[in-house]
C-alpha positions in Angstrom: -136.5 12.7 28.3 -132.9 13.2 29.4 -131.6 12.5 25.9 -133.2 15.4 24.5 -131.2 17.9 26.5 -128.3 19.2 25.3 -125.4 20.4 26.6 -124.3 24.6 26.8 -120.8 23.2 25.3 -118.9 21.5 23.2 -116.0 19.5 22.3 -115.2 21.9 20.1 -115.4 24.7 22.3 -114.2 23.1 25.2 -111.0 22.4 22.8 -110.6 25.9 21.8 -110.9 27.3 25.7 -108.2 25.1 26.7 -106.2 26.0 23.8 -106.8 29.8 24.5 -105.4 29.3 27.9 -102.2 27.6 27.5 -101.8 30.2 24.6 -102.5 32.8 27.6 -99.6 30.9 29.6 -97.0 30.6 27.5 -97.0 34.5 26.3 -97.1 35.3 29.9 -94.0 33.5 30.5 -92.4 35.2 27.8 -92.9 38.7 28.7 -91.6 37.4 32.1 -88.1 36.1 30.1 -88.0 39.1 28.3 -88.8 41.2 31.1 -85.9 39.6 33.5 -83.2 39.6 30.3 -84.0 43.5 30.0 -83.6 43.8 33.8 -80.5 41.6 33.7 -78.6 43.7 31.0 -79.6 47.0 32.1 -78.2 45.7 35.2 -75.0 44.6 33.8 -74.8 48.0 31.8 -75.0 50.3 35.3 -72.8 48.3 36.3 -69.9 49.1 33.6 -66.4 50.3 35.8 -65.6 54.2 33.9 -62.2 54.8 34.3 -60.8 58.7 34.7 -57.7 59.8 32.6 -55.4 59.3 35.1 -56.3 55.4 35.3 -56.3 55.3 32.1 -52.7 56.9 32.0 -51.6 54.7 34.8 -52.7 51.7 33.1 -51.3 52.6 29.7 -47.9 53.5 31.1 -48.0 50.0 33.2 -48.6 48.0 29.8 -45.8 50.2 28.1 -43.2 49.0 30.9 -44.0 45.8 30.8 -43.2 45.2 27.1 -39.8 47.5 28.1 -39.4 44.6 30.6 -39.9 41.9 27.6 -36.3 39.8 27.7 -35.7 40.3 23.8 -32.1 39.0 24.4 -33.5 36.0 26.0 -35.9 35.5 23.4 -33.4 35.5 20.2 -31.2 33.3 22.0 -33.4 31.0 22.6 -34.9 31.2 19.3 -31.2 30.5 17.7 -30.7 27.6 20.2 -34.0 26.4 19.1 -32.7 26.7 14.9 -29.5 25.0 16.2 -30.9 22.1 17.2 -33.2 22.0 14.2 -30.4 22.3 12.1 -28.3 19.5 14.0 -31.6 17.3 13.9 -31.5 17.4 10.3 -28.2 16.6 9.6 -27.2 14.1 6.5 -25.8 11.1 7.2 -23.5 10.0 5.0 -22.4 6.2 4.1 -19.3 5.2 5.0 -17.9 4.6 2.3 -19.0 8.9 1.3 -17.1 9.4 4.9 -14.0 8.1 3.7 -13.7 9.4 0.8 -14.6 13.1 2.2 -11.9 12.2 4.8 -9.0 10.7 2.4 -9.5 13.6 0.1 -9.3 16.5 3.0 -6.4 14.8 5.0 -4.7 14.8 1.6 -5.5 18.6 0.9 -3.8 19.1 4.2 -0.7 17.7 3.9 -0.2 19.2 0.8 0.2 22.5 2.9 3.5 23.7 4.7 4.7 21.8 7.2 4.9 25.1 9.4 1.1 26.3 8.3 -1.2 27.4 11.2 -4.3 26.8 12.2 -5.7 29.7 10.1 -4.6 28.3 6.8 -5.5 24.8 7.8 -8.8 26.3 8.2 -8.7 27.6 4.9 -7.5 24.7 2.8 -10.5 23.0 4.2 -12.9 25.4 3.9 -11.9 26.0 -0.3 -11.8 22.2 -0.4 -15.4 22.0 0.4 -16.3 24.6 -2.2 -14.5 23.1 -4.9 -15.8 19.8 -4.0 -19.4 21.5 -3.8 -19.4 22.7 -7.3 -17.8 19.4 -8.5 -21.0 17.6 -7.0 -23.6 19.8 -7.9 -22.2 19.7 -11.5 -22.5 16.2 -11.4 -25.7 16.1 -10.4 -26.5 17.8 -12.9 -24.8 16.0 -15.3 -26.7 12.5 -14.1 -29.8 14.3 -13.9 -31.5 12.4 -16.6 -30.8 8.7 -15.6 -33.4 7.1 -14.1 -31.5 5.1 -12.0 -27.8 5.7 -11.0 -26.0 5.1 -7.9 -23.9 8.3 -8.7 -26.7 10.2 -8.7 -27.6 9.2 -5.2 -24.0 9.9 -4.3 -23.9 13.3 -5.5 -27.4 14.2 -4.0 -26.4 13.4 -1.0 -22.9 15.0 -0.8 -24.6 18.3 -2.1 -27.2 18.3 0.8 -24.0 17.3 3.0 -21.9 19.8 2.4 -24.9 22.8 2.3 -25.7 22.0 5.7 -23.8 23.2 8.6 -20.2 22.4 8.2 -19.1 22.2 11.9 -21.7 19.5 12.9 -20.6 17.3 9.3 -17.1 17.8 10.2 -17.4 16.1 13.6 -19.5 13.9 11.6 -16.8 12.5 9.8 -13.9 12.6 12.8 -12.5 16.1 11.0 -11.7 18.2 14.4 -9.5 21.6 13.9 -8.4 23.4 17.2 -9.9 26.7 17.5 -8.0 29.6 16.3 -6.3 31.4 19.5 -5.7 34.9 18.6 -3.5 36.7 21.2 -4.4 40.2 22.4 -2.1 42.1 24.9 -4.6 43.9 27.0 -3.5 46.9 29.3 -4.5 46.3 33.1 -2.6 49.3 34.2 -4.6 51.7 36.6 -6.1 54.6 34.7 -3.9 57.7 34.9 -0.6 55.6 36.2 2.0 56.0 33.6 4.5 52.9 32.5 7.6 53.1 34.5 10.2 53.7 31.9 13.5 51.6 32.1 15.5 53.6 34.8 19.2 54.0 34.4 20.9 54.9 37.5 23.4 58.1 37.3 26.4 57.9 37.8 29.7 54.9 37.1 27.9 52.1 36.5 27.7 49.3 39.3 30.1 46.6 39.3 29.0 42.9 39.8 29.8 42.5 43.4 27.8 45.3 44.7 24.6 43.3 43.2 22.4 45.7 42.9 18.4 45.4 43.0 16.4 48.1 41.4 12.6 49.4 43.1 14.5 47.5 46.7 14.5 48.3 50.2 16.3 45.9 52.4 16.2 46.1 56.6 19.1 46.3 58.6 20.7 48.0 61.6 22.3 51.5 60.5 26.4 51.5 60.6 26.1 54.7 58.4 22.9 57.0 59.2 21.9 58.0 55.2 20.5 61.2 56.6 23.6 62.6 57.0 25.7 60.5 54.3 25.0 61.7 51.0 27.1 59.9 47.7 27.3 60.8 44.2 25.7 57.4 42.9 25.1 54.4 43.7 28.1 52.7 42.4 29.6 54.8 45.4 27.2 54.2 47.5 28.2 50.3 47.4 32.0 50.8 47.6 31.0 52.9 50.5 29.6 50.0 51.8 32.4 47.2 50.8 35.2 50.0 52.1 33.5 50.3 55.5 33.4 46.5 55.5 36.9 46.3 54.9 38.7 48.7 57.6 36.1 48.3 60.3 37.7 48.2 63.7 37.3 44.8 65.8 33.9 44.4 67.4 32.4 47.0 64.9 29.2 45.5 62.7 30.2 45.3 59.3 28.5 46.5 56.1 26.5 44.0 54.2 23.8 46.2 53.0 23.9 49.5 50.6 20.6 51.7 50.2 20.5 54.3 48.1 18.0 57.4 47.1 18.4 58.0 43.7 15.0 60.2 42.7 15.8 63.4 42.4 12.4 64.2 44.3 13.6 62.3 47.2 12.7 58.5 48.5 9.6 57.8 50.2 9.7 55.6 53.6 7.3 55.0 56.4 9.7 56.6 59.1 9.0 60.2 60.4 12.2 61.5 58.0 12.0 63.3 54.4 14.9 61.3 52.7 16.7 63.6 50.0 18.0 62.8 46.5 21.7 60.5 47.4 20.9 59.5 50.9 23.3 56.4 51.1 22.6 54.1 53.9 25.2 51.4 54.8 23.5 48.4 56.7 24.5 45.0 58.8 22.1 42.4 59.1 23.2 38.8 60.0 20.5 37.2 57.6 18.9 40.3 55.3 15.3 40.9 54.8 13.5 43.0 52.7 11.1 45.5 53.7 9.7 46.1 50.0 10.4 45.0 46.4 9.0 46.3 43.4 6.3 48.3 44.0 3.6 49.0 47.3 0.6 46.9 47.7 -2.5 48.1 46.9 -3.7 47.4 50.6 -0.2 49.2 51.9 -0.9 52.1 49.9 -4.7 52.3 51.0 -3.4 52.4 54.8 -0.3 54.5 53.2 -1.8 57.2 51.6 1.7 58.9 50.6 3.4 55.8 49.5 3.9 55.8 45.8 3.2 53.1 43.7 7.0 51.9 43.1 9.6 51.3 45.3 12.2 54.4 44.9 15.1 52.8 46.5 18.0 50.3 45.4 19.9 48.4 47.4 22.7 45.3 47.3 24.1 42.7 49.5 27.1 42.1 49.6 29.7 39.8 51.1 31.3 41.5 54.3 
């Protein structure tokens, strides 16, 4: 009796619920993925930094100053050091026996210059040498173009790439060194606004040999003849002043063995309280004489020395008492 009841479902039906549920499932997830992604990217969109003008300004100006700041020198230099060292990395090398005869053939172009040439036309003898011998090869090579196999073509090949390449780096190559060319340039150092002293000629006789005088000097000494008050003509007289006074000083007196002498029209500067005048002669006696300034006033004297001019005004002698 229990076989003839049958069952309110199926396999079939049972199959298709299931089915209907996990379909149920997985577009619930979905709209929960989706839902979540929207949520995310509205999120992210809220979220978005607005700048104002002046940021905007700001940041502009910022990018503009640092490509200002870009070290362009740096970067060519570097770029040319970097093509240098290509360049010396693909240098030809040569067989000896192509060495030679690129070195028998340039020593001889030199010594067929003058004895007396320079460096410059050393320079160029060398340089026309390796056009001529550049043409020469490349008509060869030419020339030999059509042999299949030919040592000379090798040859010439190679001297053509040789002598296209850099020159300086072959010429070490081969042992050819030439000193650089030294070119001499006087350059002017003077102070700006300081005129060059013209050669001075001193008025007056000229000045014999024994008064040995010195020119921009200033010797020390104790004063036999105060040069405030003792005025000469020039400095010729100045000296025989000296050698006279020297000559008929009484016993026990110092003798002369120093002649100073003003002779700027505009006066003589020293460091002393005094204005000294155009001729001041000053006769001197010091046992061993010492100079208080030569040539001109050091820049550190003048600093401290505001007045002092820049060269000595005075010229003095010593002579033999």
């Amino acid at each position: 009796m229990a076989r003839g009841v049958k069952w309110g479902c199926s396999y079939k039906k049972t199959t298709l619920f299931v089915c209907s549920i996990n379909i149920f499932v997985a577009l619930y997830v979905l709209r929960s993925l989706y839902a979540s992604l929207y949520l995310y990217s509205n999120n992210d969109f809220n979220r978005v930094v607005k700048y104002t003008p002046d940021q905007i300004r700001k940041m502009e100006e910022s990018i503009r100053i640092r490509r200002a700041k870009k070290p362009l020198e740096l970067v060519k230099i570097v770029k040319e050091l970097k093509e240098e060292f290509n360049r010396e990395e693909t240098v030809i090398e040569l067989p000896k026996e192509v060495k030679n005869k690129i070195t028998d053939e340039i020593l001889e172009r030199l010594r067929s210059l003058n004895a007396n040439a320079n460096i410059s036309e050393q320079r160029n003898a060398v340089e026309n040498w390796r056009k001529e011998k550049l043409q020469e090869v490349k008509l060869l090579a030419r020339e030999t173009e059509g042999l299949t196999s030919s040592n000379l073509k090798e040859e010439a090949g190679i001297l053509v790439r040789a002598l296209e390449s850099d020159w300086a780096v072959l010429s070490e190559n081969i042992g050819l060194w030439l000193p650089a060319e030294v070119i001499h340039q006087e350059h002017d150092d003077k102070p700006e606004g300081e005129e060059e002293p013209e050669e001075e000629v001193l008025p007056g006789r000229p000045l014999p040999p024994e008064c040995h005088a010195e020119l921009h000097t200033d010797y020390d000494g104790a004063a036999v003849r105060w040069g405030l008050t003792y005025h000469k003509e020039s400095a010729a007289d100045c000296c025989q002043a000296c050698l006279d006074q020297a000559k008929y000083a009484k016993p026990g007196e110092k003798k002369c063995n120093i002649w100073v002498y003003c002779p700027s029209e505009t006066g003589c500067y020293s460091p002393d309280i005094y204005q000294h005048r155009n001729q001041e002669c000053w006769l001197k006696y010091a046992e061993k004489p010492k100079l208080n300034f030569k040539d001109s006033y050091s820049e550190s004297y003048r600093d401290s020395h505001p007045n002092a001019p820049l060269i000595v005004p005075w010229v003095s002698g010593v002579v033999s008492a």
